[in-house]
N, CA, C and O atoms as CSV, one atom per row, in Angstrom:
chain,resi,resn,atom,element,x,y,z
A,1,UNK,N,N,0.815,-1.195,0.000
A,1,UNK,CA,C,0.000,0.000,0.000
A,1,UNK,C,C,0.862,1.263,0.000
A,1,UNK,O,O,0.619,2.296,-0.624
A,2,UNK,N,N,1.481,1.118,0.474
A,2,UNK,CA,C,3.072,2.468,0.948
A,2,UNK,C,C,3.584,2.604,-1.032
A,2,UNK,O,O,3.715,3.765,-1.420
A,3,UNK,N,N,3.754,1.824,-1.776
A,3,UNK,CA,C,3.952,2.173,-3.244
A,3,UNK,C,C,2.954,2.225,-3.758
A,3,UNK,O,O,3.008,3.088,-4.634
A,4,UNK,N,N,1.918,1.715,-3.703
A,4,UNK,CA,C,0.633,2.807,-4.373
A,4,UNK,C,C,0.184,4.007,-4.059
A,4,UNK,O,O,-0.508,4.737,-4.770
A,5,UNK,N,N,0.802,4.329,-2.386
A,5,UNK,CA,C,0.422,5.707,-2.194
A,5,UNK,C,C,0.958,6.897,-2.913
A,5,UNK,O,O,0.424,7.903,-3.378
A,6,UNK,N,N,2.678,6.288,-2.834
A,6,UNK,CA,C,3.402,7.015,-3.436
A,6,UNK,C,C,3.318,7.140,-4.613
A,6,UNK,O,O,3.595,8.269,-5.017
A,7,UNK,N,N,3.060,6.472,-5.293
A,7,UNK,CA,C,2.926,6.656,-7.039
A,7,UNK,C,C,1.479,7.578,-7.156
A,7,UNK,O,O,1.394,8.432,-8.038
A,8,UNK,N,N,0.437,7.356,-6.272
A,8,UNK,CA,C,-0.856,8.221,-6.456
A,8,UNK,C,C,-0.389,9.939,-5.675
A,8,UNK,O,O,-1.065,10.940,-5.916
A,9,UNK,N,N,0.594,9.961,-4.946
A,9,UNK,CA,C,0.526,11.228,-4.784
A,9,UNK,C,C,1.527,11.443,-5.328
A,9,UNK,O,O,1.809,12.423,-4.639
A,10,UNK,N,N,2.805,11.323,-6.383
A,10,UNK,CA,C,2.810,11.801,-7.679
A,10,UNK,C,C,2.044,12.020,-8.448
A,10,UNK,O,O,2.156,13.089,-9.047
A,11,UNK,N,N,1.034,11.208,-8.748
A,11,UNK,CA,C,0.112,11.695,-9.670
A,11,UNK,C,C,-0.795,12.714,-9.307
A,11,UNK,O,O,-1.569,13.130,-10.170
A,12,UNK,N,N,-0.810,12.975,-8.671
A,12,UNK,CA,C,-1.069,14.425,-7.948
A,12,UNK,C,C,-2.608,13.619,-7.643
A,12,UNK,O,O,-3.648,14.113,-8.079
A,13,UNK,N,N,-2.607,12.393,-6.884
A,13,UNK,CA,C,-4.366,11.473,-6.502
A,13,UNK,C,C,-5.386,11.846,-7.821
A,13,UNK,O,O,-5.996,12.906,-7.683
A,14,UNK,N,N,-5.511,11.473,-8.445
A,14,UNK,CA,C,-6.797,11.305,-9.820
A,14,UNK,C,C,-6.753,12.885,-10.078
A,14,UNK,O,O,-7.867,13.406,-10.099
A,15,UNK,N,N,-5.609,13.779,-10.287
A,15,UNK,CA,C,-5.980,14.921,-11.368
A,15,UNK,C,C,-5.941,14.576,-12.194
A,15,UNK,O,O,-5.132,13.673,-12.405
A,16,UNK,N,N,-6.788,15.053,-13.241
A,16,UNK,CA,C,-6.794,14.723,-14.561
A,16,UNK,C,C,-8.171,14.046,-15.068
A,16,UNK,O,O,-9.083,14.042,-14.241
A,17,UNK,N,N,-8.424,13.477,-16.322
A,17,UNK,CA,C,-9.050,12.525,-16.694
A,17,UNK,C,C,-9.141,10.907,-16.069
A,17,UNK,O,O,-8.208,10.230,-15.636
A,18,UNK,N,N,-10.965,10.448,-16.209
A,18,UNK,CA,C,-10.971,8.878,-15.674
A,18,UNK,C,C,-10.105,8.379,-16.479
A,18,UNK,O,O,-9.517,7.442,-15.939
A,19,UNK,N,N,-9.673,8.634,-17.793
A,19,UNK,CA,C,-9.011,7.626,-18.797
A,19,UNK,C,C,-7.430,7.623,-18.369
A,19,UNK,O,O,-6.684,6.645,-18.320
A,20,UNK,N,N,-7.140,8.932,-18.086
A,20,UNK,CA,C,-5.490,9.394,-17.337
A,20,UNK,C,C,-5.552,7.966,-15.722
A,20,UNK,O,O,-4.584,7.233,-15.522
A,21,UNK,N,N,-6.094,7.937,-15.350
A,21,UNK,CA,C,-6.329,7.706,-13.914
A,21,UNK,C,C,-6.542,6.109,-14.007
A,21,UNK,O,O,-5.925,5.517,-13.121
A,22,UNK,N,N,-7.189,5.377,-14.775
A,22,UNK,CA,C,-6.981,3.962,-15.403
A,22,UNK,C,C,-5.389,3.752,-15.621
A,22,UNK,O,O,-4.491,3.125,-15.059
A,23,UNK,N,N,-5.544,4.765,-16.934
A,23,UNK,CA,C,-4.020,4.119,-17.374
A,23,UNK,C,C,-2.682,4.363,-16.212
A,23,UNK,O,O,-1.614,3.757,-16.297
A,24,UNK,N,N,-2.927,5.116,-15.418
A,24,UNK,CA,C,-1.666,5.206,-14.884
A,24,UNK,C,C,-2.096,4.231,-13.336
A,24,UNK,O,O,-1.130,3.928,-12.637
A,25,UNK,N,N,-3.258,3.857,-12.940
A,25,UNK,CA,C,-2.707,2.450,-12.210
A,25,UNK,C,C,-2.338,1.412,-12.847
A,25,UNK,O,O,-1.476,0.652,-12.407
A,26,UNK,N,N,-2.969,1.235,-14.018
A,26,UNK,CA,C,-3.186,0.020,-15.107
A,26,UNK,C,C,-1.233,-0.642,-15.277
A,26,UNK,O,O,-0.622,-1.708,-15.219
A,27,UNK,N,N,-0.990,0.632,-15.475
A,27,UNK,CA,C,1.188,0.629,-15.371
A,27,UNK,C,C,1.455,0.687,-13.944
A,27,UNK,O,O,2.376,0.026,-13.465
A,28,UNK,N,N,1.009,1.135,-13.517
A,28,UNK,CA,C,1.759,1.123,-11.555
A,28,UNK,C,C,1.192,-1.016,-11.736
A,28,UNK,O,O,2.090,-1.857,-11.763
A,29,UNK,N,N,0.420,-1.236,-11.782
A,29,UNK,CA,C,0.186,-2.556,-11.301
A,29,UNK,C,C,1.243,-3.503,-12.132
A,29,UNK,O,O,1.835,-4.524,-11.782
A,30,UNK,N,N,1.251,-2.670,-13.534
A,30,UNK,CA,C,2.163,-3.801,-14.559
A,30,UNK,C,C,3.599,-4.020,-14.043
A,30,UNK,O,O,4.202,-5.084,-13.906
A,31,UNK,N,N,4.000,-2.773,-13.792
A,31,UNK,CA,C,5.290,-2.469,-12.864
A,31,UNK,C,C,5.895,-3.244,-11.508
A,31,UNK,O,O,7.028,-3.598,-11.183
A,32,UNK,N,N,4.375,-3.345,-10.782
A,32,UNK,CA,C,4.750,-4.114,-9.709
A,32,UNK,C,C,4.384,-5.184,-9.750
A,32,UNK,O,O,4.393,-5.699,-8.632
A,33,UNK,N,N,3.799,-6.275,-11.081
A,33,UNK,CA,C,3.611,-7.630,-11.241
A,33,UNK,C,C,5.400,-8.151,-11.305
A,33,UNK,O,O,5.777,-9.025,-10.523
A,34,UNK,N,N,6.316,-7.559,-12.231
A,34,UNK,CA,C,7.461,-7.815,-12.670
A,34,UNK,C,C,8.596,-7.061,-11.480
A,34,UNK,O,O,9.766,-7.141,-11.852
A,35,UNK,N,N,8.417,-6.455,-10.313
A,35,UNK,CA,C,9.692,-6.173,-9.512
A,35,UNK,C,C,9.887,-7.539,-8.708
A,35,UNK,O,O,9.143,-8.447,-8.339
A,36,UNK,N,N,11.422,-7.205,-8.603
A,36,UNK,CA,C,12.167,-8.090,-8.075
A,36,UNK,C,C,11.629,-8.309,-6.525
A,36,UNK,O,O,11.262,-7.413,-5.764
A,37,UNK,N,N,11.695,-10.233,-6.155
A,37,UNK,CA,C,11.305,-10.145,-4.818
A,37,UNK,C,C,12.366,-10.104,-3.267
A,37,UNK,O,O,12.142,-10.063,-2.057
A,38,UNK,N,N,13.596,-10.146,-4.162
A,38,UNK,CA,C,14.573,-10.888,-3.324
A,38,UNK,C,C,15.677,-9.555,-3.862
A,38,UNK,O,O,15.709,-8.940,-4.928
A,39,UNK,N,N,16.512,-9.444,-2.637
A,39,UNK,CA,C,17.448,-8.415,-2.836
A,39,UNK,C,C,18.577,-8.272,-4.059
A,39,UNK,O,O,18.817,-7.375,-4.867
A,40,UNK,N,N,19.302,-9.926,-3.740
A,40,UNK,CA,C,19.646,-10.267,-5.352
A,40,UNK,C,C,19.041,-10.343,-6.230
A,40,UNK,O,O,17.941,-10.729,-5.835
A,41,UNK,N,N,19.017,-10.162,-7.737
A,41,UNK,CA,C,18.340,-10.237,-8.563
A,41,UNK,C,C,19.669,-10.719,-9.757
A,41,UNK,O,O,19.391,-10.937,-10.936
């Protein structure tokens, strides 16, 4: 929850368009399907 906050208050929390506001969790989620889980990588 602590990196979705942060990525939503960059996005300054839903300014903008519903379509802006999709797409940019739609990539925050794609982003955090593929980060690393383990310190090595």
């Amino acid at each position: 929850m602590n990196y979705q906050d942060r990525i939503l208050y960059a996005m300054q929390y839903f300014h903008g368009t519903e379509d802006a506001t999709k797409l940019g969790l739609r990539a925050m989620a794609l982003l955090w399907n593929f980060h690393p889980y383990t310190r090595k990588v």
